[in-house]
N, C-alpha and C positions, 0 to 999 in steps of 0.2 A: 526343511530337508537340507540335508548335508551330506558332502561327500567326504572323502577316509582325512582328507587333513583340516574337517571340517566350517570349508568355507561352503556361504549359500549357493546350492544349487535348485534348476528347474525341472530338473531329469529326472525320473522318478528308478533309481538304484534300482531296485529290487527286481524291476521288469526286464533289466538286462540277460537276456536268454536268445539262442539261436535263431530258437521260429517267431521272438517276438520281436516283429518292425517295428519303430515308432512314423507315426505318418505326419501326426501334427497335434500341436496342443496351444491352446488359448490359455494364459496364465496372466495375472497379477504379483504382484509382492507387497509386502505390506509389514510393516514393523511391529513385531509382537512387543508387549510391554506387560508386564505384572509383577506381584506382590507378595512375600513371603509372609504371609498373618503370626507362624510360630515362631519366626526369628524377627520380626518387624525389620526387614527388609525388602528394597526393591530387587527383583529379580531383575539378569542382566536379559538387556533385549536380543531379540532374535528378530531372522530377518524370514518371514513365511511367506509360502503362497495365497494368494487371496481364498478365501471360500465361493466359488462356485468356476472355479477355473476346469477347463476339459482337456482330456487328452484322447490321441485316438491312436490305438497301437490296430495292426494286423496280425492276426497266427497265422503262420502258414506250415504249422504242424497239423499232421493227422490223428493226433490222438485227444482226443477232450478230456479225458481222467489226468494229463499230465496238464493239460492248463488247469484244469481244475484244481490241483494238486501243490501248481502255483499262485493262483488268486484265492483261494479260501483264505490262506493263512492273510493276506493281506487283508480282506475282507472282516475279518477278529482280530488283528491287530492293529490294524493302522497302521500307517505309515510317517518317516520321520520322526522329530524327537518332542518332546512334550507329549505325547500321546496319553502320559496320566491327567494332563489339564482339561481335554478334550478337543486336542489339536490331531489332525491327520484322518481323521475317517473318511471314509474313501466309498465310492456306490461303481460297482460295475453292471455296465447290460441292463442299468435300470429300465421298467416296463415302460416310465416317461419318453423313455429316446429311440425304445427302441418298435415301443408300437406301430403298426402298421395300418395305415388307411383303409378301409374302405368302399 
């Protein structure tokens, strides 16, 4: 992820919205590296977040068709850049985290 003058960031752009807090997020970084096969080149490195890094935002909007309306497309597209290598996919509300005991 990158911000507009494209140095690495940890902020996840896109969630910047009124009713969304950010509360906290567990992250990594990690240096992406790869390989041009059609042009027999190295690709320049990038600088990513880890994979399995968490963040925890708060709505404190009343409408859920408008968060929804902001996380689907995240949800299909990914977030950040390489997302054609299968960099950036993203899981909101997964049932893992968010199940309930018992």
């Amino acid at each position: 992820m990158v911000d507009r003058f494209l140095r690495p960031i940890s902020d996840i752009e896109e969630l910047r919205h009124p009713d969304i807090i950010p509360i906290t997020k567990i992250t990594g970084t990690e240096t992406i590296r790869g390989w041009q096969s059609a042009m027999g080149l190295a690709r320049p490195d990038d600088i990513g977040i880890t994979m399995g890094s968490v963040y925890l935002f708060q709505y404190m909007g009343e409408n859920l068709d408008a968060l929804k309306q902001i996380l689907e497309p995240l949800l299909i597209d990914g977030i950040g850049l390489r997302k054609e290598q299968g960099f950036g996919q993203i899981s909101i509300c997964d049932p893992l985290h968010t199940k309930e005991r018992i």
